[in-house]
KEBA-899430 format. One record per atom (N, C-alpha, C, O): residue number from 1; atom name; x, y, z. Coordinates in Angstrom, 1 decimal. Layout:
N
NUM|CA|X|Y|Z $
...
//
This chain:
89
1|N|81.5|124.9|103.7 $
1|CA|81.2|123.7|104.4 $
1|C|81.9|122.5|103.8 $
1|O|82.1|122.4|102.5 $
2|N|82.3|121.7|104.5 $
2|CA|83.2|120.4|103.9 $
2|C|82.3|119.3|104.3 $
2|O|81.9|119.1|105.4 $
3|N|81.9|118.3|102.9 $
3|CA|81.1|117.4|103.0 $
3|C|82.5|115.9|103.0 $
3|O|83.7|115.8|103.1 $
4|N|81.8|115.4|102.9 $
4|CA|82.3|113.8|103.2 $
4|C|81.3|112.7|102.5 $
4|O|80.3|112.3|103.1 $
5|N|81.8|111.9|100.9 $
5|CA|80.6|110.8|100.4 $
5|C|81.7|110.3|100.6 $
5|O|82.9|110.6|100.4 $
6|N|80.9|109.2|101.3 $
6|CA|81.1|107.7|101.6 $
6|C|80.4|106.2|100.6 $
6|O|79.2|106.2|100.3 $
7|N|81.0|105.4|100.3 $
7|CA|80.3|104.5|99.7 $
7|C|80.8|103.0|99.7 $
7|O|81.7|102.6|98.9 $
8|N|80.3|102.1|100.5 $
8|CA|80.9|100.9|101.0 $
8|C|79.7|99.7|101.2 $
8|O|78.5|99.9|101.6 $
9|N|80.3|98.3|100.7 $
9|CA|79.4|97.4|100.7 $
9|C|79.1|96.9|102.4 $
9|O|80.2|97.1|103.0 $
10|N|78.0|96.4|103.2 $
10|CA|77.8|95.8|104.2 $
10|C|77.4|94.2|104.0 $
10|O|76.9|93.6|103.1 $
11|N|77.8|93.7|105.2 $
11|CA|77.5|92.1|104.9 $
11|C|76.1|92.4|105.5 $
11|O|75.4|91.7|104.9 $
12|N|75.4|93.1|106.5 $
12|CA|74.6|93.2|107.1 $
12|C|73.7|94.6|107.1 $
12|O|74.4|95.5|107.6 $
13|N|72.7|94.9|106.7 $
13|CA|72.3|96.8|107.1 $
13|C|72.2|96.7|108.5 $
13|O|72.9|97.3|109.3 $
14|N|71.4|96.1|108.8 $
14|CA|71.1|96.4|110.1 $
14|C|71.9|96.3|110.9 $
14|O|71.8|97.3|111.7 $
15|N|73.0|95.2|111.4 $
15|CA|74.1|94.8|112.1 $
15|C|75.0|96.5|111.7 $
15|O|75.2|97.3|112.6 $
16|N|75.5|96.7|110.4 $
16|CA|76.3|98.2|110.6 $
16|C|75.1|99.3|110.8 $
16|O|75.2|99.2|112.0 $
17|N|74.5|99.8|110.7 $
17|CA|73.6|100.7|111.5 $
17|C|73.5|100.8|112.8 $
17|O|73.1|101.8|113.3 $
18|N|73.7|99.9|113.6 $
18|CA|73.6|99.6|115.1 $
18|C|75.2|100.0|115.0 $
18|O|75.6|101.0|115.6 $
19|N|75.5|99.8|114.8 $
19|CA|77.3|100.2|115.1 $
19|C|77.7|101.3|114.7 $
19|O|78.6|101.9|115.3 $
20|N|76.8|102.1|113.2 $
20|CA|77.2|103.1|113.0 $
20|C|76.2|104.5|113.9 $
20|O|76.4|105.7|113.9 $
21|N|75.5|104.0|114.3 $
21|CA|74.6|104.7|115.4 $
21|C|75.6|105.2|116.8 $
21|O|75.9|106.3|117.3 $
22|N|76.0|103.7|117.0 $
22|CA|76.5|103.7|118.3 $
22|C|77.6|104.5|118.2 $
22|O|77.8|105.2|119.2 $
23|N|78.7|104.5|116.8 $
23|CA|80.0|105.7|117.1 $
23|C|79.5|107.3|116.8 $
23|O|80.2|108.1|116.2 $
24|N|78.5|107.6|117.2 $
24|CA|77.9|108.9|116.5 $
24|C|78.7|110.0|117.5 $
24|O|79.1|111.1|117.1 $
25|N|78.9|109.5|118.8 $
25|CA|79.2|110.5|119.9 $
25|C|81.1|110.8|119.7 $
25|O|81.8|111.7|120.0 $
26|N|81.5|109.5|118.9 $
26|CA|83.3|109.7|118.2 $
26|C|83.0|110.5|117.1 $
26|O|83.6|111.6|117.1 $
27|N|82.1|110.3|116.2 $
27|CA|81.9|110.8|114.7 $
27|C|81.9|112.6|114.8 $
27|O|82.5|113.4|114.0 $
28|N|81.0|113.2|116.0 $
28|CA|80.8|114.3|116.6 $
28|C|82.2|115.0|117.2 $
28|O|82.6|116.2|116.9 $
29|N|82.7|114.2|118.0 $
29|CA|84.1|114.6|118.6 $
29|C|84.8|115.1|117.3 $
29|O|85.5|116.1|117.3 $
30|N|84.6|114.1|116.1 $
30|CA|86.0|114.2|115.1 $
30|C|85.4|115.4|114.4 $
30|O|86.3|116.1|114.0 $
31|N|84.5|115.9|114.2 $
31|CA|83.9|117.0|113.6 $
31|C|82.4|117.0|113.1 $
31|O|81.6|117.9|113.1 $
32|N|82.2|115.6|112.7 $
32|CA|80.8|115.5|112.2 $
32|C|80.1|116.5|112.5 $
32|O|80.3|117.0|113.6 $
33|N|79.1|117.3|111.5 $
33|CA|78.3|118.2|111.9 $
33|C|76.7|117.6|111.6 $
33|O|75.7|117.7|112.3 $
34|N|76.9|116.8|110.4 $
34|CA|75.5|115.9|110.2 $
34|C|75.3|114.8|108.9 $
34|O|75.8|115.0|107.8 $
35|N|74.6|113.9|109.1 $
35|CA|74.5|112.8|108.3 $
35|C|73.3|112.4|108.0 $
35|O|72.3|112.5|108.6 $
36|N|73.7|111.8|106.4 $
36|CA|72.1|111.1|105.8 $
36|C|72.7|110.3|105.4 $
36|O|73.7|110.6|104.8 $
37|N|72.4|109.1|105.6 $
37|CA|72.8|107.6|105.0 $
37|C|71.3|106.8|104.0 $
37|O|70.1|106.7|104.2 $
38|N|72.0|106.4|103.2 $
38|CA|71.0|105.5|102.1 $
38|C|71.7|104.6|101.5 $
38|O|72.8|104.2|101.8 $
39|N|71.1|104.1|100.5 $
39|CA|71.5|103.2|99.7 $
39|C|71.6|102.8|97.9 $
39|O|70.7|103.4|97.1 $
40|N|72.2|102.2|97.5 $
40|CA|72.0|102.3|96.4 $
40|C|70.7|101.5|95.6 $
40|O|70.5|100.3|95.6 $
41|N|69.9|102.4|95.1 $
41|CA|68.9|101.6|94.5 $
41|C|68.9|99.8|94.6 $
41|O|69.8|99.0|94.3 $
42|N|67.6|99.5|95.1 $
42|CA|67.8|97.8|95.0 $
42|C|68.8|97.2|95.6 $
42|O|69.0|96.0|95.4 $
43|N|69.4|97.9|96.4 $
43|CA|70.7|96.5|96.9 $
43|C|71.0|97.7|98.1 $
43|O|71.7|98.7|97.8 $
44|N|70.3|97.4|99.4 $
44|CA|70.2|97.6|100.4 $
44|C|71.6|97.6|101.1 $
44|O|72.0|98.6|101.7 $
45|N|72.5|96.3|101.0 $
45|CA|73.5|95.9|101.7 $
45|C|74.7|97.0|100.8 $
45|O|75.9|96.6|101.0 $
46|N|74.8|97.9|100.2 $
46|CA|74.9|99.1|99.7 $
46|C|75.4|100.1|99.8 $
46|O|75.5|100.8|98.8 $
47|N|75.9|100.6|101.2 $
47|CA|75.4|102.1|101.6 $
47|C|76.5|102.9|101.3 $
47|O|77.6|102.6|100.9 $
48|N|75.7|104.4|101.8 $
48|CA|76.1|105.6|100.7 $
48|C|75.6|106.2|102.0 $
48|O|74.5|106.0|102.5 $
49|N|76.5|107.0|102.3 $
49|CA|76.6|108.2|103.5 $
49|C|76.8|109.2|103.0 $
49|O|77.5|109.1|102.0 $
50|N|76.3|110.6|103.4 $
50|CA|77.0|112.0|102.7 $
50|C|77.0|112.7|104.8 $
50|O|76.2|112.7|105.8 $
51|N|78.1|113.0|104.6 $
51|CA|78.0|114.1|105.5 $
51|C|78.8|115.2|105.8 $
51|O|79.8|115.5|105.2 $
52|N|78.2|115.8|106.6 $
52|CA|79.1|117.6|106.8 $
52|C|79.7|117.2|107.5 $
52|O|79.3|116.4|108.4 $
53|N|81.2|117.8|107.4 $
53|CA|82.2|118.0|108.5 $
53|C|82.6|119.4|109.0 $
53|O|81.8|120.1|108.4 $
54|N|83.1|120.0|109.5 $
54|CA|83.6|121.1|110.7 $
54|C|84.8|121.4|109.5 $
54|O|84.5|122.5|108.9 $
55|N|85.9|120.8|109.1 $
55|CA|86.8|120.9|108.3 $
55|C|87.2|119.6|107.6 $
55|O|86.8|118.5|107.7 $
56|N|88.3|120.1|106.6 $
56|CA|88.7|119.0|105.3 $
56|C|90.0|118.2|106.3 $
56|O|90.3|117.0|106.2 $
57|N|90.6|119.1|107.4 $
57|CA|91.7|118.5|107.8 $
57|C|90.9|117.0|109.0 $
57|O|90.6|115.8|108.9 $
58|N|90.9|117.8|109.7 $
58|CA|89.3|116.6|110.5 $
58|C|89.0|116.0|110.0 $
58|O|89.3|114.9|110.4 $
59|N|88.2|116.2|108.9 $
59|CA|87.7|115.2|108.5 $
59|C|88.9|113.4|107.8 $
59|O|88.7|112.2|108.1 $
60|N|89.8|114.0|107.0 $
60|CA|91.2|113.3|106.9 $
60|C|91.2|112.7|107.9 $
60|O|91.1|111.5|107.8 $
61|N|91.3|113.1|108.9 $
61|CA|92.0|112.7|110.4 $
61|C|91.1|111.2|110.5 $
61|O|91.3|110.0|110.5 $
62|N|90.2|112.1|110.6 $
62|CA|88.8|111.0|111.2 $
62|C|88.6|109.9|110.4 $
62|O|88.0|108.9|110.9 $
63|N|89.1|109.7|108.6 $
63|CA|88.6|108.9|107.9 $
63|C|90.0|108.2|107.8 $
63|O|90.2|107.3|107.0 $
64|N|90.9|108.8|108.7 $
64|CA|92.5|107.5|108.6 $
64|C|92.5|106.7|109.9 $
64|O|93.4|105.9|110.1 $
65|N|91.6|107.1|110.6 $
65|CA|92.0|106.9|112.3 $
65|C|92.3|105.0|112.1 $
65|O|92.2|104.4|111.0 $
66|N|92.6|104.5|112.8 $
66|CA|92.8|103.1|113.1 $
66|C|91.5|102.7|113.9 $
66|O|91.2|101.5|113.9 $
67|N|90.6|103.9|114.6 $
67|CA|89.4|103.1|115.7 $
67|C|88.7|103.3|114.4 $
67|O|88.8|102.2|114.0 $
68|N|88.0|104.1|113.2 $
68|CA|87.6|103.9|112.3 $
68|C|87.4|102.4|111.7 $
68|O|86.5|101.6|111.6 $
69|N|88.7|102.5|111.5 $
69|CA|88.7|101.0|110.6 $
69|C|88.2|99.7|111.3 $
69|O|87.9|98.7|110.6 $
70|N|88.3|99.7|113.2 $
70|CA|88.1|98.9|113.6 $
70|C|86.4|98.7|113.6 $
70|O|85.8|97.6|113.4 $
71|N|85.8|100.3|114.0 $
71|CA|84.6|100.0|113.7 $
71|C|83.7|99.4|112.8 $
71|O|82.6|98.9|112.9 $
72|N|84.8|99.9|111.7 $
72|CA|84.2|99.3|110.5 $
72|C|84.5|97.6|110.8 $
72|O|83.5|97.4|111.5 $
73|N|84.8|97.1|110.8 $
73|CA|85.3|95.5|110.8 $
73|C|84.0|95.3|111.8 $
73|O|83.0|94.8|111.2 $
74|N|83.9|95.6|112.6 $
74|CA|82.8|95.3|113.7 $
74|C|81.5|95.4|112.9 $
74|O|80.5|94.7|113.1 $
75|N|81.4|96.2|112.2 $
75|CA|79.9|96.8|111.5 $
75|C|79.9|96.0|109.9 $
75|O|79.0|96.0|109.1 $
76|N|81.3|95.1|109.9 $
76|CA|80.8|94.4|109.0 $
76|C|80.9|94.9|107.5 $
76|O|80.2|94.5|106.5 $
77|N|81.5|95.6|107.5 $
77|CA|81.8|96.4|105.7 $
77|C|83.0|95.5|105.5 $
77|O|84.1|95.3|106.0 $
78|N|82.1|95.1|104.2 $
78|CA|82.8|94.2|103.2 $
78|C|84.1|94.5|102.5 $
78|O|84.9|93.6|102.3 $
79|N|84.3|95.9|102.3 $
79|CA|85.2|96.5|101.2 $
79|C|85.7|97.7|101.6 $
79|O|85.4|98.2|102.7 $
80|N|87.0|98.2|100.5 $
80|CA|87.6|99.5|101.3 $
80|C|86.3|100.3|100.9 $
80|O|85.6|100.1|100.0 $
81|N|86.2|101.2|101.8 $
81|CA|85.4|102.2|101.2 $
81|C|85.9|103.2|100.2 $
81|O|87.1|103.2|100.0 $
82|N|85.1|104.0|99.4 $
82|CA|85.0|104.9|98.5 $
82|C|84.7|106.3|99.6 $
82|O|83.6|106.7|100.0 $
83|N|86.0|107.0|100.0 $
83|CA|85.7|108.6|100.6 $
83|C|86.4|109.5|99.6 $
83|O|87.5|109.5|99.0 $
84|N|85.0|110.4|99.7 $
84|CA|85.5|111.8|98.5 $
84|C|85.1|113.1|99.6 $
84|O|84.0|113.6|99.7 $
85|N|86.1|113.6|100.5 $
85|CA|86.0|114.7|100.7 $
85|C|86.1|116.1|99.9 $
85|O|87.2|116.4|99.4 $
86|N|84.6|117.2|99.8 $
86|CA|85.3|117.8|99.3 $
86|C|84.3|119.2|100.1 $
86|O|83.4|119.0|100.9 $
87|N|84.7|120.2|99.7 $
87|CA|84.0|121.6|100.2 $
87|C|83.2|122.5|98.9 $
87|O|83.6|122.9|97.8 $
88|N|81.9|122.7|99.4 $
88|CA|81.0|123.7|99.1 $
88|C|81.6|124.5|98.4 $
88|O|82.7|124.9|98.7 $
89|N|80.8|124.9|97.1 $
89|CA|81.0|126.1|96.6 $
89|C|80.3|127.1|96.5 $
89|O|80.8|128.2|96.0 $
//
């Protein structure tokens, strides 16, 4: 199984939640198989995604795309993100 940790500041939770909700039906297309999002202790605006992907190549694809990044800007993340794709052992 190929996972995907994510870790990136938001100006807003709730403002990127509504946004990261809304690309779930692209996230699926690119391979997404499933997601849990949280945060880092105490500091909500924070977040920290883990999710399964279909593959490591996909997954790449999906975390270089250019509509990615735009989403992100819409959803309000502050910073580059931190992605560690890696696969199950």
């Amino acid at each position: 199984m190929t996972r995907v940790f994510v870790r990136h500041k938001v100006k807003n939770y709730a403002r990127w939640r509504e946004v990261f909700d809304s690309y779930r039906k692209v996230r699926r297309a690119g391979g997404e198989k499933s997601f849990k999002v949280g945060n880092i202790a105490g500091s909500p605006n924070n977040v920290v995604i883990l999710f399964s992907w279909d593959s490591v190549a996909n997954a790449k694809a999906f975390f270089r795309s250019k509509e990615l990044k735009a989403a992100m800007a819409e959803a309000g993340v502050r910073e580059k993100p931190e992605v560690y794709i890696f696969e199950d052992k």
